[in-house]
N, C-alpha and C positions, 0 to 999 in steps of 0.2 A: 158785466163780465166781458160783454162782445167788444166792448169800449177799450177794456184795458190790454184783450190781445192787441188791437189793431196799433193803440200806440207802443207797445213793447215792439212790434214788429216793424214801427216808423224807425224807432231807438237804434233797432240791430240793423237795418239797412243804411241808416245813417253813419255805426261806427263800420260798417264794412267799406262805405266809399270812403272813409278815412284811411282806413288802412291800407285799402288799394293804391290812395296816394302817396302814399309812405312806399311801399313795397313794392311795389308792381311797377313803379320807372326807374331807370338809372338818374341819378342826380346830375345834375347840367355840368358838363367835359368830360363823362363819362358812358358816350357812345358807341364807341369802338368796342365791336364784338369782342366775347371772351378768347373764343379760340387766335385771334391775331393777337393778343397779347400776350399769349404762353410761347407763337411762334414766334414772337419779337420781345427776347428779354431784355431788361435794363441795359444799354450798354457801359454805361456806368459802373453798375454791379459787375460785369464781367471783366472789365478794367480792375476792379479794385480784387478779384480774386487770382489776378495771372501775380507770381513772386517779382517783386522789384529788380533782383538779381540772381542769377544762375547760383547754385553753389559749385564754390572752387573746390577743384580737381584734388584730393591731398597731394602734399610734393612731398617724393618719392630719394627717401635718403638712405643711407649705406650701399650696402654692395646688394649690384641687380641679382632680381632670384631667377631660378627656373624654372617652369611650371614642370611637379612632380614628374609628368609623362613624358614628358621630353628626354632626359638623362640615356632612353633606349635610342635615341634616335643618333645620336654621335658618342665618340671614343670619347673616353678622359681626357686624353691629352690635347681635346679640342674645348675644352670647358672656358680653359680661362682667355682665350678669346674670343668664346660666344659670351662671356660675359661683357668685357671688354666691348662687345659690337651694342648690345642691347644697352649700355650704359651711353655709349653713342649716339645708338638710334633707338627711343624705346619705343616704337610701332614693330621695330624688327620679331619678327615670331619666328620660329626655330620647323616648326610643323607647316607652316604655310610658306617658307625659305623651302624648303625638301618637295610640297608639292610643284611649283614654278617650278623646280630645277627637276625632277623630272620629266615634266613637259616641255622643259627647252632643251633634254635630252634626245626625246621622241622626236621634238623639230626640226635640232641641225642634224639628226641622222638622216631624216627625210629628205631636209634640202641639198646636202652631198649627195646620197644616189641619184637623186632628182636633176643634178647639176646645175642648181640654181645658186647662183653667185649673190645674187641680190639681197636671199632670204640671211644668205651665212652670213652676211657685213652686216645684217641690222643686228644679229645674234650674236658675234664672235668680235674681238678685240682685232685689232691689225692684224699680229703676229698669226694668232689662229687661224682667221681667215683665209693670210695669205698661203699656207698649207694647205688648208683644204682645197683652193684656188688651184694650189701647183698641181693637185693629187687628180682634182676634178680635169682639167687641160690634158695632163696624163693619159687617163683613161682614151679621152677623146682621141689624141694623137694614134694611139693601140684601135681605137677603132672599137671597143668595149663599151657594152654593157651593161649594167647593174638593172636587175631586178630585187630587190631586199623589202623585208618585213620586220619588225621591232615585234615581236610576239607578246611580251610581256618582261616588265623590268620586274622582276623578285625583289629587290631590296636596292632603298639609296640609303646609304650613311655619313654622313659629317664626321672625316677624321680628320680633319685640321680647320684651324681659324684662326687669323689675327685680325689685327687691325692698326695700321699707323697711319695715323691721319695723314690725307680723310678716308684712304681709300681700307675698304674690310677686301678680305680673299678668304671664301673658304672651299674646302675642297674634297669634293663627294664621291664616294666611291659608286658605282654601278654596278647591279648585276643583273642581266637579261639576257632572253632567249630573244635567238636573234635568227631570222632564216631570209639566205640571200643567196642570187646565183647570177654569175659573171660568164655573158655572153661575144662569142667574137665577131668580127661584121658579115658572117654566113647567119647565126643566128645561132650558133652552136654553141651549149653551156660548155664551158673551160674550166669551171670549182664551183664547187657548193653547189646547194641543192634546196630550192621550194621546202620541200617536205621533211627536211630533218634542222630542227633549231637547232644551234649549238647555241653553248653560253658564253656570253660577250662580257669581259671585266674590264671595266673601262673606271680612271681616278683624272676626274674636269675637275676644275679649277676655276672659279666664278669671283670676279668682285664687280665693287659698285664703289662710287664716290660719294660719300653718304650725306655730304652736305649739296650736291645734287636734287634739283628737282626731280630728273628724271627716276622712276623710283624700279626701273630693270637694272636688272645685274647683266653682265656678261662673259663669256665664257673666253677666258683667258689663256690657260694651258690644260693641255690633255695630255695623259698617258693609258698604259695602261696597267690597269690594276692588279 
């Protein structure tokens, strides 16, 4: 009996260095730790998962639309050439048009009472410019002043738009509080006052040459509103 355990247990030590050779090594070009080859995937495989080509863009036919929310933002009578402009240029957006354009409200107001020439010519067409140019020299010659504040524009709206190639013009109306006070060279306020905004209605006039890289509009003619 003592005979038959000892070789049963030659048996079972013999098939376990079996198995350990089987099992327990990586088989030869297979030494590279596990964890660097989950950090380092096939690059192969990832070539063959990127698409061969982009898909095309759909191309965009009949008459350009509006997006729903926009129609508040300008008159009717300014539709059909903000249609006209976005069949043009169709990056043109109607909503992000009105923000620029009142930010380069708030800027050439700045650079006139500022008396800066330089800012108005990168902002303003010739014609504008030179106005604001005659207006600003003006002042100076009088010997004046400006103190002024832009408080808050209330409302910009789009009531006109065309476009004849290449150039679009369209044309915003303003409305802003506006508080400004005009001193003489004692120092002495002569109109207007810090403390009381009045409302400012003001109808710019902005185009762009849209087959132009440069992608600013500029302000062309002013009135007012």
């Amino acid at each position: 009996m003592t005979v038959e355990i000892v070789i049963l247990a030659m048996i079972a030590l013999f098939l376990g260095l079996r198995l350990y050779a089987v099992l327990g090594r990586r088989a030869e070009g297979s030494d590279e730790p596990l964890r660097r080859r989950v950090e380092q995937p096939d690059p192969q495989a990832a070539l063959r998962a990127m698409p061969s080509k982009l898909p095309e863009k759909p191309a965009m036919t009949g008459r350009p639309s509006l997006p729903t929310a926009e129609p508040s933002a300008f008159d009717a009578g300014a539709e059909t050439g903000i249609r006209a402009i976005i069949a043009a240029d169709r990056r043109f957006d109607v909503a992000l048009f009105l923000t620029g354009a009142k930010a380069a409200y708030g800027m050439v107001l700045d650079a006139f009472w500022r008396g800066d020439k330089d800012a108005l010519a990168q902002l303003c067409e010739r014609s504008v410019y030179e106005s604001f140019a005659a207006a600003i020299d003006a002042r100076k010659q009088a010997g004046e002043t400006v103190d002024a504040r832009l408080i808050r524009v209330d409302d910009a709206r789009i009531v006109s738009a065309d476009f004849n190639a290449p150039v679009a013009r369209i044309a915003v109306r303003f409305v802003a509080d506006v508080a400004t006070v005009t001193r003489n060279t004692e120092g002495t306020v002569v109109a207007g006052s810090l403390d009381d905004a009045i409302e400012s209605r003001d109808l710019w006039t902005f185009s762009r040459d849209l087959t132009s890289r440069d992608p600013d509009w500029q302000l062309d003619e002013t009135d007012q509103g």
